[in-house]
C-alpha positions as CSV (number, residue, x, y, z in Angstrom):
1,X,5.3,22.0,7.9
2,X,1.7,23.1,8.1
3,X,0.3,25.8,10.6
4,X,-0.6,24.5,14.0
5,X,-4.9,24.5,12.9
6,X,-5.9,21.4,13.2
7,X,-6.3,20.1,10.1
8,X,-9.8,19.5,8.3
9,X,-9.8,15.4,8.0
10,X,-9.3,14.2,5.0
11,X,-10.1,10.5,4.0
12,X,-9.4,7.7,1.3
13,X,-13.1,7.7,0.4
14,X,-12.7,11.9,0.1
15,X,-9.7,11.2,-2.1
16,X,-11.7,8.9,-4.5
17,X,-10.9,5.7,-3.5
18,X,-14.2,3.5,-2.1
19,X,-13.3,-0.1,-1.3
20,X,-16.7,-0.6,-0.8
21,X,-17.2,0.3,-4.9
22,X,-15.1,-1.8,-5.9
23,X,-14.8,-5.1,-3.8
24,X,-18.4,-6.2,-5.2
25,X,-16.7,-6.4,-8.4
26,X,-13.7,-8.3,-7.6
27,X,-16.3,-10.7,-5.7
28,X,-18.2,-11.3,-8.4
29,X,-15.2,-12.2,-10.2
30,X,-13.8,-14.9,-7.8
31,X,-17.2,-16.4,-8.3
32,X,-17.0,-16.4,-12.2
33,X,-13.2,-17.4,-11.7
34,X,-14.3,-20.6,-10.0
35,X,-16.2,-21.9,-12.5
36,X,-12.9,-22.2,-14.9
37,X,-10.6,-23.8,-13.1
38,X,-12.3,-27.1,-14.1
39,X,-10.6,-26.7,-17.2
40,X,-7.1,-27.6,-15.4
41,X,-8.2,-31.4,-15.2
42,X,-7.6,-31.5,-19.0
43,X,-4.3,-30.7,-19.0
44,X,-3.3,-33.0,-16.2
45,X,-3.9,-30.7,-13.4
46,X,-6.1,-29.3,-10.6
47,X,-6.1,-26.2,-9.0
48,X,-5.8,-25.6,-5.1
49,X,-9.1,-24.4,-4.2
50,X,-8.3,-23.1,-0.9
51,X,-5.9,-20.3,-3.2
52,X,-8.8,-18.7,-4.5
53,X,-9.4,-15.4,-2.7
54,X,-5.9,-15.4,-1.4
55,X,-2.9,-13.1,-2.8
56,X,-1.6,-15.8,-5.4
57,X,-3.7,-18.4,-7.4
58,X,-1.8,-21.6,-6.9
59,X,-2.4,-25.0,-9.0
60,X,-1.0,-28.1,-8.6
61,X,1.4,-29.5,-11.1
62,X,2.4,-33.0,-9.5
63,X,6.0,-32.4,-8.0
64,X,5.0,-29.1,-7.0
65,X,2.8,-26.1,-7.3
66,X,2.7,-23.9,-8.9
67,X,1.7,-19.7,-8.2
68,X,1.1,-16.6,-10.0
69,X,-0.2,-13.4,-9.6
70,X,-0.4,-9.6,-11.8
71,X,-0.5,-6.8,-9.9
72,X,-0.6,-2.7,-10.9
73,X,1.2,-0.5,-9.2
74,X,-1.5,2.6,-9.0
75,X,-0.7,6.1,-9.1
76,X,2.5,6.2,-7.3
77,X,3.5,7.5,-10.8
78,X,1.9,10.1,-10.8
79,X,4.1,11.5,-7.9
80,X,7.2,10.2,-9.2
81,X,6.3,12.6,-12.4
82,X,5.1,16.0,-10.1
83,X,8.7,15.5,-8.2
84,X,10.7,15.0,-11.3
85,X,9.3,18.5,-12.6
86,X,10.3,20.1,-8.8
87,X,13.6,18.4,-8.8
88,X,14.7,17.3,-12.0
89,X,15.3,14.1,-10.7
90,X,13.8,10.5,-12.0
91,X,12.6,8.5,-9.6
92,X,11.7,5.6,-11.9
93,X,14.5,3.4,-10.3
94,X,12.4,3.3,-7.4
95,X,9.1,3.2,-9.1
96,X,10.3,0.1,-10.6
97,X,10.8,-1.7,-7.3
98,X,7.3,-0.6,-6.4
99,X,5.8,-2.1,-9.3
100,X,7.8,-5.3,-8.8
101,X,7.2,-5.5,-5.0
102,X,3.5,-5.4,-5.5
103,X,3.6,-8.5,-7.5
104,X,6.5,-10.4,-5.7
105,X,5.5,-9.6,-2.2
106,X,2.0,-10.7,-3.1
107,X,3.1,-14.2,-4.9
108,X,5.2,-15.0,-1.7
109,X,2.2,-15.2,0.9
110,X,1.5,-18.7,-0.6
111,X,5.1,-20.1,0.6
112,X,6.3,-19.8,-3.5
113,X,10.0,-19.1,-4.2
114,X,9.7,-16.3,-7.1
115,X,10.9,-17.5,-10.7
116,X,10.0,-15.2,-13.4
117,X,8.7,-11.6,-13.5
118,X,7.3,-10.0,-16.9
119,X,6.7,-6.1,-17.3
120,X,3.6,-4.7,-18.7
121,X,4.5,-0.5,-19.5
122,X,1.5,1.4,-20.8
123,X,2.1,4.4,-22.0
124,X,-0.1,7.7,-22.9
125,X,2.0,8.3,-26.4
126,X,4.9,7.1,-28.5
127,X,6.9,9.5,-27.2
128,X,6.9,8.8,-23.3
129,X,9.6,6.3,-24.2
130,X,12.0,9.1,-25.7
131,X,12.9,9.9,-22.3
132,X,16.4,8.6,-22.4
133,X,16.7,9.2,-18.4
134,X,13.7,8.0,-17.1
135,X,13.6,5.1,-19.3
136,X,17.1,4.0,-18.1
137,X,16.0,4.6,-14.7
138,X,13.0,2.3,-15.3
139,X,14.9,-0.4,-16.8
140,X,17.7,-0.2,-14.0
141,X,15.7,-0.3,-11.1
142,X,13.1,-3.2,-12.5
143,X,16.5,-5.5,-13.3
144,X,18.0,-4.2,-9.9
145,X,15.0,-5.3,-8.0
146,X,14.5,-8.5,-10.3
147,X,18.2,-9.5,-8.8
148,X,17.7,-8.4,-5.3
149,X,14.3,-11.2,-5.5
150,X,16.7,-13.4,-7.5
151,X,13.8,-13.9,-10.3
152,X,14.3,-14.0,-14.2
153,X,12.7,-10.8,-15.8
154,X,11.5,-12.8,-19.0
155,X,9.8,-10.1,-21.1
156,X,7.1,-7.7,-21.3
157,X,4.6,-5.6,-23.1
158,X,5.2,-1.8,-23.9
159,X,2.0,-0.6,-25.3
160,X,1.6,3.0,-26.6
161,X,-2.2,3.1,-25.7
162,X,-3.5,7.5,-26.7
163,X,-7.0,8.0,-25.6
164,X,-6.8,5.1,-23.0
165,X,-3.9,6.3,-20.8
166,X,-3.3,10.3,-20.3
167,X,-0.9,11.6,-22.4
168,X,2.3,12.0,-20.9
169,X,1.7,9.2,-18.2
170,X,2.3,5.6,-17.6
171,X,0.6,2.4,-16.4
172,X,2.9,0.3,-15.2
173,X,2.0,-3.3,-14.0
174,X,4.2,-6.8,-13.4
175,X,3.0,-10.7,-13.1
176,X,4.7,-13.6,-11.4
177,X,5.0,-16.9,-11.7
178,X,6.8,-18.9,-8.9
179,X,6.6,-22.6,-7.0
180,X,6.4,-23.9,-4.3
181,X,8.5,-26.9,-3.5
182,X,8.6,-29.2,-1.7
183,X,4.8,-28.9,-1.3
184,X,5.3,-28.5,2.3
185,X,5.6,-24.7,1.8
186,X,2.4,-24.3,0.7
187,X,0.7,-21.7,3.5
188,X,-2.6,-21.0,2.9
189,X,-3.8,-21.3,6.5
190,X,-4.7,-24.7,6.7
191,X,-2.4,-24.8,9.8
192,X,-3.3,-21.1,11.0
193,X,-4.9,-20.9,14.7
194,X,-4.8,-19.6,18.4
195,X,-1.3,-19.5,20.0
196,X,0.0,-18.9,16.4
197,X,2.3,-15.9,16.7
198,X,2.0,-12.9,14.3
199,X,5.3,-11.5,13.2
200,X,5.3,-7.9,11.5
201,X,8.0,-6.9,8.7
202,X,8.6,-3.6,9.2
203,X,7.8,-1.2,5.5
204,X,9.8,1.3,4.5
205,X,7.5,3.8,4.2
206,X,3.7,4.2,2.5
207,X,4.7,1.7,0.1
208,X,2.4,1.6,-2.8
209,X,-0.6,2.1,-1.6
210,X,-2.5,4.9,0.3
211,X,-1.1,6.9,-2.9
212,X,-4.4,8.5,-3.9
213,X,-5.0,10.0,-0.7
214,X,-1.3,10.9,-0.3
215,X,-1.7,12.9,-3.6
216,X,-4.5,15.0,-2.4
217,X,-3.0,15.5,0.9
218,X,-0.5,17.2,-1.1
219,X,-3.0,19.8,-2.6
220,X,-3.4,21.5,0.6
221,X,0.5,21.3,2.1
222,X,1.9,25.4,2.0
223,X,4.8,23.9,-0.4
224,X,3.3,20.7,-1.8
225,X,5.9,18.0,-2.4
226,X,8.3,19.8,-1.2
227,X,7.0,20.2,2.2
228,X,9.4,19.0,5.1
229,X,7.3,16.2,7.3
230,X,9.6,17.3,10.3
231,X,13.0,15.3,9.7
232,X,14.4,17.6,7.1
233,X,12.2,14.9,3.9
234,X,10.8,16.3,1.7
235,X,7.3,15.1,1.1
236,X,7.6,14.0,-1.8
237,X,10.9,12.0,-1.1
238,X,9.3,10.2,1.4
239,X,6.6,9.2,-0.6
240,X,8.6,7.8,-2.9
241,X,10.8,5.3,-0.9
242,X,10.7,2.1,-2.9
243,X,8.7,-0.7,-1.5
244,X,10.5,-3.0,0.6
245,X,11.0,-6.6,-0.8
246,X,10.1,-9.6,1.2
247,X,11.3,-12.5,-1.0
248,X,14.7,-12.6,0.8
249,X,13.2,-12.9,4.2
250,X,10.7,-15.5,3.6
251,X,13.3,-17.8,1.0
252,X,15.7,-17.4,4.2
253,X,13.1,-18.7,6.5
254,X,12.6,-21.6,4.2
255,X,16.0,-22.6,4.2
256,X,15.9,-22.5,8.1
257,X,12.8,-25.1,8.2
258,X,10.4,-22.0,9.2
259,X,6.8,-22.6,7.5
260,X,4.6,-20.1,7.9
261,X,1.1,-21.3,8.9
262,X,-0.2,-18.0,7.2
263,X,1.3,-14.5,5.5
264,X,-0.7,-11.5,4.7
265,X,0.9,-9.0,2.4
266,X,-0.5,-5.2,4.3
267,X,-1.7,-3.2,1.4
268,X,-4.6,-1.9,0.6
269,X,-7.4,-2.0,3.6
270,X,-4.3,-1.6,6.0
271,X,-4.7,-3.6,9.1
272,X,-7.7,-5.0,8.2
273,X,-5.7,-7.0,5.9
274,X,-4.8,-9.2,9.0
275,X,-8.3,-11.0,8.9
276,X,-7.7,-12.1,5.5
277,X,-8.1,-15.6,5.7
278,X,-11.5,-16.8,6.0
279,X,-11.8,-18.9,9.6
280,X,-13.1,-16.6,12.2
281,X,-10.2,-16.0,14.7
282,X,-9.1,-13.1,16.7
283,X,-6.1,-11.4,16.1
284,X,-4.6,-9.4,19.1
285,X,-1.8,-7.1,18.7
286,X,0.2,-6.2,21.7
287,X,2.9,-4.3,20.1
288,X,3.0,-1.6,17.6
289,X,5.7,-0.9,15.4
290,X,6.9,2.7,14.5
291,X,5.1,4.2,12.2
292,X,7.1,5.3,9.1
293,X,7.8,9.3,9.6
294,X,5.5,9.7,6.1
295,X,3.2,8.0,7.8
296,X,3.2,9.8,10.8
297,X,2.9,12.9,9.0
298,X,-0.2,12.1,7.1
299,X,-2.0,10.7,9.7
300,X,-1.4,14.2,11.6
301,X,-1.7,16.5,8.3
302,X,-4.7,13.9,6.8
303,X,-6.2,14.4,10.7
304,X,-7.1,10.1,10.2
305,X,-8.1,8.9,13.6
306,X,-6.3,5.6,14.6
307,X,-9.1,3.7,13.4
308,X,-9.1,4.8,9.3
309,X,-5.3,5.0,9.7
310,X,-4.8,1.5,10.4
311,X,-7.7,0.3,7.7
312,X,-6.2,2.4,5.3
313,X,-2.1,2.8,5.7
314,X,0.7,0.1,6.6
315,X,1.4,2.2,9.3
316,X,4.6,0.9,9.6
317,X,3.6,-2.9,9.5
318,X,4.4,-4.3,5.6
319,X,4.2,-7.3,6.0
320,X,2.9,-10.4,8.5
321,X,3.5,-13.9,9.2
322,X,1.6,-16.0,11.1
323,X,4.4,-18.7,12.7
324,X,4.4,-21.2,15.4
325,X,4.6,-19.5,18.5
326,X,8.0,-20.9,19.1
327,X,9.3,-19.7,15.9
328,X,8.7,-16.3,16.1
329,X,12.1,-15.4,17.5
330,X,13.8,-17.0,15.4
331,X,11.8,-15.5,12.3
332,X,12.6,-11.8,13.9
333,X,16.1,-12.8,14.3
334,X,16.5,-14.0,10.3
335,X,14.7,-10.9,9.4
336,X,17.4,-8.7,11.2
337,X,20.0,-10.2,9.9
338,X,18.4,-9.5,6.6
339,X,18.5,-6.3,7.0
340,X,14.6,-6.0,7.5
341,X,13.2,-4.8,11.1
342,X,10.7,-7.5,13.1
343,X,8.7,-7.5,16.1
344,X,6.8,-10.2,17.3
345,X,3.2,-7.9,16.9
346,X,1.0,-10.3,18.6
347,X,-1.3,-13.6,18.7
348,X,-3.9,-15.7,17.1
349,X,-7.1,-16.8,19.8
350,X,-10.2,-18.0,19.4
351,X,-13.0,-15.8,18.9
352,X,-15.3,-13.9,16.1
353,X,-13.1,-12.4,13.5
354,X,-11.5,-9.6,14.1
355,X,-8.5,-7.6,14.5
356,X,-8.2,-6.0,18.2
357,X,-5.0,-3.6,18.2
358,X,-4.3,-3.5,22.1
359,X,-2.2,-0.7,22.9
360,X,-4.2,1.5,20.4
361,X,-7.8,0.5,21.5
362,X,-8.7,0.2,17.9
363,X,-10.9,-2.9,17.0
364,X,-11.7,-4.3,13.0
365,X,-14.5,-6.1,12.7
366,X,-15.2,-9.4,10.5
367,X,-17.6,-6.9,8.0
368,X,-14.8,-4.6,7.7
369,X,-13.0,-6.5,5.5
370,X,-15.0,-8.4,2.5
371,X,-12.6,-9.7,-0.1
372,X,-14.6,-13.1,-1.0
């Protein structure tokens, strides 16, 4: 543990990472996006426009739609490599969930059942493949995760790409294709409104995002990595719990005739991510889960106020459904039994957009979050 100073603060922006950089861009791409998908009606088929902006682009294929998505998984890699030299462990296993989860986890906010995963593996050099152990690892966990999601891992690209990723490293990415039938699953908010209930799926820790600032908190820790955060974890360790995976939860829900009216995957932007659907509604949470003991370290070592904590972490919170208010037991329930902690977090009302977390005082307004 660190000394009992009070920390100086140390923030995403401070560890390089601006959402405010780089949302313009993926804006401005949306825009150009939408002038393609056109191009669908001469094949047969028409894209759902409402999908645009949301986690997974969805288009309509006559029976059903269907949803894809590619996601990276970041520099979580990066920490998996500084804890294999401490430890002389791999933790590619888990690393390969991570990658997976980003993409799966994402593709499931429309109401899609996940079909097929593909695996794009960009290495530094030729020779980051020789590594019989972490290789293995890699290929284990990724087909490990692919059954736990009950998706086909059809193929994949394993570039050697010197001069374009550091030698020595990997970029490791994954797509997904999925549909959603019957076309009743489709949640993209249509339905979403006041009295719906939100329903947080707890994380298993700072899943994979949050990773840059994780990795410079690091820099200043008395043993780095291998600093305790209180519970006898190493840093490190905890860093590198895989991400959970929601795909079981939400295909079980389905079978139970539960419909979300709206999911919102809790990545980057943290909290914020709540307001992610454009209609201007006020989201009030009245419970807070426990935050993750990583989390609750960094926070404290990071010295984050509750207010760029919760825009920038999970904070416990992976994943959200918005549900009929009477479902919302019933959702926790199947969750549970899943294996997956739930809470019923809170409401939907009228009002400007905004996220208003009750028993923290901490408010989010509409500008806060700008994703289209």
């Amino acid at each position: 543990m660190s000394s009992s100073t009070p920390p100086t603060p140390l923030t995403y922006d401070q560890a390089g990472v601006n959402y405010d950089l780089i949302d313009p861009l993926k804006i401005a791409a949306q825009r150009a996006a939408a002038a393609t998908g056109a191009h669908l009606g001469g094949h047969g088929f028409g894209e759902v426009a409402a999908s645009r902006g949301e986690s997974a682009y969805v288009v309509d294929v006559g029976p059903m739609y269907l949803a894809s998505i590619v996601e990276c998984l970041g520099t979580k890699t990066l920490v998996a490599d500084d804890m294999a030299r401490l430890t002389g462990k791999s933790y590619y296993s888990a690393i390969a969930q991570d990658t997976i989860a980003m993409a799966v986890n994402d593709l499931i906010t429309v109401g899609a059942t996940p079909l097929v995963v593909q695996a794009y593996w960009a290495a530094g050099g030729s020779d980051w493949f020789n590594d019989a152990q972490r290789s293995q690892a890699l290929v284990e966990g990724w087909k490990k995760a692919c059954d736990t999601c009950r998706v086909a891992w059809g193929g994949g690209e394993t570039p050697a790409l010197a001069g374009i990723v550091a030698d020595g490293r990997v970029d490791l990415a994954a797509s997904c294709t999925g549909i959603v039938s019957p076309k009743s699953r489709l949640s993209l908010g249509d339905q979403l409104g006041a009295g719906d209930a939100i329903v947080f799926l707890a994380a298993s820790g700072i899943h994979a995002n949050g990773l840059s600032l994780a990795r410079k908190l690091a820099e200043r820790l008395p043993q780095g990595y291998l600093t305790d955060i209180g519970n006898g974890q190493s840093y490190g360790e905890a860093l590198l719990a895989p991400t959970a995976l929601y795909s079981p939860v939400t295909e079980a829900l389905a079978a139970a005739g539960i419909v979300p009216h709206y999911s919102a995957n809790v990545t980057g932007h943290g909290w914020r991510k709540l307001m992610r659907h454009p209609k201007a509604l006020t989201y009030r949470i009245t419970a807070v889960p426990d935050k993750t003991p990583v989390l609750a370290f960094m926070q404290r070592e990071c010295a984050l106020d509750d207010h760029e904590a919760y825009g920038t972490l999970n904070m416990g919170a992976g994943f959200a459904l918005y549900l009929a208010a009477d479902q919302a037991a019933r959702a926790v329930e199947i969750a549970q039994g899943l294996g997956v902690a739930a809470l019923v977090a809170g409401h939907v009302e009228e009002g400007p957009k905004r996220v208003l977390i009750d028993p923290l005082g901490v408010a989010f307004g509409g500008d806060e979050l700008r994703l289209r």
